[in-house]
C-alpha positions as CSV (number, residue, x, y, z in Angstrom):
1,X,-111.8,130.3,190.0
2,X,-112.7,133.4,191.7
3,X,-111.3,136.7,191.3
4,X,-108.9,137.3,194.2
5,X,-108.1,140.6,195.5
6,X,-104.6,142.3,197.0
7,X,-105.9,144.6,199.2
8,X,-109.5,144.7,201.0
9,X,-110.7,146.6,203.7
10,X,-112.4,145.3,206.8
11,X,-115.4,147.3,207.6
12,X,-117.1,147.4,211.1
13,X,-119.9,150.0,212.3
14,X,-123.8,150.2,213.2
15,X,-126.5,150.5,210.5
16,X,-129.4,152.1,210.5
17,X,-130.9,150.3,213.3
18,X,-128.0,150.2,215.2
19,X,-127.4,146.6,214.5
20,X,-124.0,145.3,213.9
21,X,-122.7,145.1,210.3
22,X,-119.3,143.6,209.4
23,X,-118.4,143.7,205.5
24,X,-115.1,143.3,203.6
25,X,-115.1,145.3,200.5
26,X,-112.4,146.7,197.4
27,X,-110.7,150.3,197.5
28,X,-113.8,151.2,195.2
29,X,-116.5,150.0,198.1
30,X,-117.8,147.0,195.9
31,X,-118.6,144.4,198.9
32,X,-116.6,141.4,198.4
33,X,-117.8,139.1,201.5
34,X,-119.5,138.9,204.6
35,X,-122.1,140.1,207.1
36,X,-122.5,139.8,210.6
37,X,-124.2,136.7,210.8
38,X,-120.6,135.0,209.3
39,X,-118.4,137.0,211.2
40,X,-120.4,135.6,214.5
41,X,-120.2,131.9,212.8
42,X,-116.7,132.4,212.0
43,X,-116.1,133.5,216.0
44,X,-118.0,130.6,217.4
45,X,-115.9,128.0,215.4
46,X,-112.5,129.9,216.8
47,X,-111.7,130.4,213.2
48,X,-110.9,133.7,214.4
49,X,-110.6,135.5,217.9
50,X,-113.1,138.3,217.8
51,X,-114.9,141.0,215.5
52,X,-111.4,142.6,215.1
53,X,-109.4,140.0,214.5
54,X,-108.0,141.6,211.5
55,X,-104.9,138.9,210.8
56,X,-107.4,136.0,211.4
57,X,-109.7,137.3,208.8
58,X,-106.9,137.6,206.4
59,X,-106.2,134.2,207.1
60,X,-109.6,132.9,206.3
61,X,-110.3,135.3,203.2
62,X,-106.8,133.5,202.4
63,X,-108.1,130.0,202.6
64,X,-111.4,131.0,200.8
65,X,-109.4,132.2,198.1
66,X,-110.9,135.6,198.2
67,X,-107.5,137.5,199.3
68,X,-103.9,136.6,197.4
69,X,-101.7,134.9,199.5
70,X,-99.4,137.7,199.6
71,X,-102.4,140.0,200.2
72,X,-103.5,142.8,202.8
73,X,-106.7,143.1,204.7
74,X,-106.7,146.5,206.3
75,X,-108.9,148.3,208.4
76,X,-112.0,150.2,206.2
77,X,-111.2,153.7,207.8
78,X,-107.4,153.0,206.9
79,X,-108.4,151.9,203.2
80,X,-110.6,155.2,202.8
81,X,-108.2,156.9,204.4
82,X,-105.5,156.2,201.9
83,X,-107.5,156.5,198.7
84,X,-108.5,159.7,199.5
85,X,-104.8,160.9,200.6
86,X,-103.1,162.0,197.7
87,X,-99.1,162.6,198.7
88,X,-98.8,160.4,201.9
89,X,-98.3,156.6,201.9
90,X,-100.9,155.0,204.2
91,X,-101.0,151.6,202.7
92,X,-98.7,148.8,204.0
93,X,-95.7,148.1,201.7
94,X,-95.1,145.1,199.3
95,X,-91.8,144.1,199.0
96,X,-91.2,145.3,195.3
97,X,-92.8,148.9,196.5
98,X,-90.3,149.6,199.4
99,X,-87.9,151.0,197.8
100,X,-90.7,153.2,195.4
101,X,-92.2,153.9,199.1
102,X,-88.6,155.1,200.4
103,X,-88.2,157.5,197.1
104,X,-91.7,159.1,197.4
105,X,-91.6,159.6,201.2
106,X,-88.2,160.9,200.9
107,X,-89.1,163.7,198.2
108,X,-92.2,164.4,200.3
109,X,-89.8,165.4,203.2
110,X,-87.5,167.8,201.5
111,X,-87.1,171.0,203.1
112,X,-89.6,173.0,200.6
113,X,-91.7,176.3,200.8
114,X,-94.8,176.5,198.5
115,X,-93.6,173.5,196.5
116,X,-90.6,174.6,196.2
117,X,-86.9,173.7,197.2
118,X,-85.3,175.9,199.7
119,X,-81.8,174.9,198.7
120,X,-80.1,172.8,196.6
121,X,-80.4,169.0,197.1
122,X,-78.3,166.2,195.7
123,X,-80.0,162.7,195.3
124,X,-79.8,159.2,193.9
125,X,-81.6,160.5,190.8
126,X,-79.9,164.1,190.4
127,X,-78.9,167.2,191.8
128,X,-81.8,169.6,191.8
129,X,-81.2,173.7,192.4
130,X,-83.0,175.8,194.8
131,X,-86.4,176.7,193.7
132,X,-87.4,173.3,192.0
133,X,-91.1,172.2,192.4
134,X,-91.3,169.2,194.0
135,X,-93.3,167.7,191.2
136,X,-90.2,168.3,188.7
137,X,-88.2,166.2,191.3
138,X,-91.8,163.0,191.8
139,X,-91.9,163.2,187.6
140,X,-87.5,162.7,187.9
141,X,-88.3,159.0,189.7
142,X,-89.9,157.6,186.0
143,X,-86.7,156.2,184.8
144,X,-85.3,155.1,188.6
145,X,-89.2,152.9,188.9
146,X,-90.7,152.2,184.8
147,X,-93.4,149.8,186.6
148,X,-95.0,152.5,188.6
149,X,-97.3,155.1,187.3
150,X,-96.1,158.3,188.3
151,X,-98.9,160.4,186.2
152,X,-101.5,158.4,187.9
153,X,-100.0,159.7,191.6
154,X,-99.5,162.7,190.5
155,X,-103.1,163.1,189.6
156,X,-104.8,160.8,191.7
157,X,-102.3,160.1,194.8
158,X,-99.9,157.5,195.6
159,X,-101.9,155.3,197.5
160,X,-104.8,154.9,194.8
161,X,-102.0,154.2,192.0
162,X,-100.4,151.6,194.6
163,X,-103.8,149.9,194.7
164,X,-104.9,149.9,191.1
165,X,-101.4,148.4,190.3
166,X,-101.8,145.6,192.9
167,X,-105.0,144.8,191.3
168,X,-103.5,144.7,187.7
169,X,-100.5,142.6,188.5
170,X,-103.1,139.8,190.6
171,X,-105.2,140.0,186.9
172,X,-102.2,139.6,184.7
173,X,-100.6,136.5,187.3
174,X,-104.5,134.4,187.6
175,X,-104.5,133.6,183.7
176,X,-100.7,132.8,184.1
177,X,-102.0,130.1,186.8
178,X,-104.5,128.4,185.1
């Protein structure tokens, strides 16, 4: 069996020579599938609409096996986009990260100055005094989510810790199938 991903990006553009180049490829841009040539293939057999048909795609990548059932293809600029934002999530949500999605954003929106509380806040996990960092409050969520690094988005954003765990739970479920 093949390795199948959780989130790809779909990447359109020009290269070089101005020709058309269509690729699918991993947060760490290792390409996974495709070219122009099967994109156009795919579009004269109607397997998909057009060049941008992103939920076709998915659908196909799907039925190849390449992306998980439960899976996301997103657009490349939104998949660079999110592994190089660091507090913001820009990644579409799985079901067991809403509620990790919810906390984070929520934090994120607090009323602070410089990192700081302006005034005292009282939430699910605690009441927190004026002045707290906002980082004492994000390093607070551990016990409320145990299956989410917090160190990792701390140090290397949300989104990029959202996408290496994807990856990890897909490669601890495949031996499980087998």
């Amino acid at each position: 069996m093949e390795r199948q991903y959780m989130t790809l990006g779909y990447y359109s553009g020009f290269d070089k020579l101005f020709k058309p180049t269509f690729e699918v490829m991993d947060y760490l841009k290792n390409p996974i599938w495709g070219d122009a040539k099967i994109i156009r293939e795919l579009i004269k057999d109607r397997l998909i609409k057009g060049e941008n048909d992103l939920e076709g795609l998915a659908n196909h990548l799907r039925d190849q096996n390449i992306l998980h059932l439960t899976g996301h293809l997103v657009e490349g600029i939104t998949l660079d986009r999110a592994v190089r934002e660091r507090v913001h999530i820009e990644l579409p949500l799985r079901e067991d990260e809403k509620r990790f999605g919810m906390a984070w954003s929520t934090i994120h929106k607090l009323d602070a100055t410089n990192g700081r509380l302006r005034r005292n806040v009282k939430l699910p996990i605690g009441t927190f005094d004026k002045d707290t960092p906002i980082i004492e409050i994000l390093r607070e969520l551990k016990p409320a989510f145990p299956l989410f690094d917090l160190d990792l988005a701390l140090t290397d954003g949300v989104n990029k810790m959202l996408l290496i765990r994807r990856e990890e739970l897909l490669q601890e479920l495949s031996p499980a199938q087998e």
